[in-house]
C-alpha positions, 0 to 999 in steps of 0.5 A: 147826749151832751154839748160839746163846748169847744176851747181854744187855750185860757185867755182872750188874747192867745186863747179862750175868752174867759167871760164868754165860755163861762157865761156859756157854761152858765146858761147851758146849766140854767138850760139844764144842757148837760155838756162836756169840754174839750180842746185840741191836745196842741201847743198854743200858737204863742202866749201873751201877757194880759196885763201889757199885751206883750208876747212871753217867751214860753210854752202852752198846751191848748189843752191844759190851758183850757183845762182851767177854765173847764176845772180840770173836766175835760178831754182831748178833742181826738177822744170826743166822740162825736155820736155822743153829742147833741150839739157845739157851743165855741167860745169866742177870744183869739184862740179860735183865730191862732190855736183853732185855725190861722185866720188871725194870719192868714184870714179867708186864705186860712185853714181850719185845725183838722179835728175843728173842722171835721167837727163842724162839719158833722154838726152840720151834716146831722143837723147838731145846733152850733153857738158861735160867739165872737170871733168863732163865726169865722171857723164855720165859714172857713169849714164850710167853704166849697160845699153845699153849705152857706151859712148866715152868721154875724160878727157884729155891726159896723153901726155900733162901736166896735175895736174890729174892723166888722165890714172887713171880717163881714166880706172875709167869710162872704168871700168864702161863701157865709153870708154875713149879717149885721147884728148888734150886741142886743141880737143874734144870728139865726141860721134855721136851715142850718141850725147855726146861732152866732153872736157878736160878744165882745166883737162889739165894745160892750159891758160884761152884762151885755156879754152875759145877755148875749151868750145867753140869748144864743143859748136860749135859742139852742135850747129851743132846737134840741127841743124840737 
C-alpha cells in the first residue's frame, strides 16, 4: 500500500507550501514509502500573487495546481481509495487553511472539506499513521472534533520566533478538543495512541535545511510505524 500525500493548490500563500511537500516526497522516497498524491477537484479559495502578495483576479483548480507539484501524477481525491493506503502525509502552506478547510476565516468555528475529513477520520479509525506539517494539525483537530478521539499535535512554540500567533493557534484546536504541545522547529509531535506525527515547519522562522530536518524527522517516524 501506499501514502497518500494530501495537496491543497501550489503555492504557500493560497495552496500547498512547496518546500515542505517536496521534502516530504523526498523523504517518503529515501524511506522507500511508495506514495501517491491527491487534491480535492475544487476551485481555490482565491489566487495571490507571491512576489507582493496581492490577490489576482482569476481562477484555479486545487487539482490542477497540485498537479505541478506532483508532475502531473496525481488523482482526485474522490477516486482515492482509501483501502489502498497505508497512511497520509498533509503538506503545510495556507491551502490547508482556505482550500481544505476555512480556518483561515472562520478558525475553530470552521469546518473541514468533507472528503478531508472523512479521510482523516479513517486514518484514525484504522489506526493509518498521519504527518502533519505546518498549518495541516488544525484539520485533525477540526475532523476530530466531538469524538472519542483528542489528539497531541504541535504548531510550534511560542519560545521561538515565529510570524504566527502559536498561543492563539494552540488554544484554538484545544478549545475543540486537540491538546497542543510546544515544539520547536528541532522537534516533533508524537501522538502514539493515535499514530499522529505533527511538525512545526515554517510555522516557526526557519532556514530551508531546517525545514528539510523537520519534515524528515516527521517521516522518519512514520516509517517506524508502518514497520511495526
Amino acid at each position: 500500500m501506499k501514502t497518500a500525500v494530501l495537496l491543497s493548490g501550489c503555492g504557500v500563500y493560497d495552496g500547498t507550501e512547496i518546500h515542505e511537500s517536496v521534502f516530504a516526497l523526498l523523504a517518503l522516497s529515501k524511506n522507500n514509502l511508495e506514495y501517491i498524491c491527491t487534491a480535492p477537484n475544487i476551485k481555490q479559495h482565491h489566487v495571490v500573487n507571491h512576489k507582493n502578495g496581492e490577490e489576482i483576479n482569476e481562477e484555479r483548480n486545487v487539482l490542477v495546481e497540485s498537479a505541478r507539484i506532483a508532475r502531473g501524477d496525481i488523482i482526485s481525491l474522490s477516486k482515492l481509495n482509501k483501502n489502498e493506503i497505508s497512511s497520509l502525509v498533509i503538506p503545510g502552506g495556507f491551502g490547508a487553511a482556505k482550500n481544505l478547510s476555512n480556518w483561515a476565516f472562520k478558525g475553530s468555528e470552521g469546518e473541514v472539506l468533507t472528503e478531508v475529513k472523512d479521510l482523516i477520520l479513517h486514518c484514525i479509525e484504522n489506526k493509518k499513521p498521519i504527518v502533519s506539517l505546518c498549518i495541516s494539525p488544525t484539520l485533525i483537530a477540526k475532523s476530530l472534533e466531538a469524538t472519542a478521539y483528542h489528539p497531541l499535535l504541535t504548531l510550534g512554540t511560542a519560545f521561538e520566533k515565529s510570524e504566527y500567533n502559536i498561543v492563539e493557534i494552540h488554544e484554538a484546536i484545544s478549545s475543540v478538543g486537540a491538546t497542543a504541545i510546544d515544539k520547536s522547529i528541532k522537534e516533533i509531535c508524537v501522538d502514539e495512541n493515535l499514530k499522529i506525527i505533527s511538525a512545526p515547519c515554517y510555522m516557526m522562522d526557519a532556514k530551508v535545511d531546517e525545514i528539510y530536518a523537520n519534515t524528515k524527522m516527521a517521516i522518519d517516524k512514520l516509517s517506524d510505524f508502518l514497520k511495526n
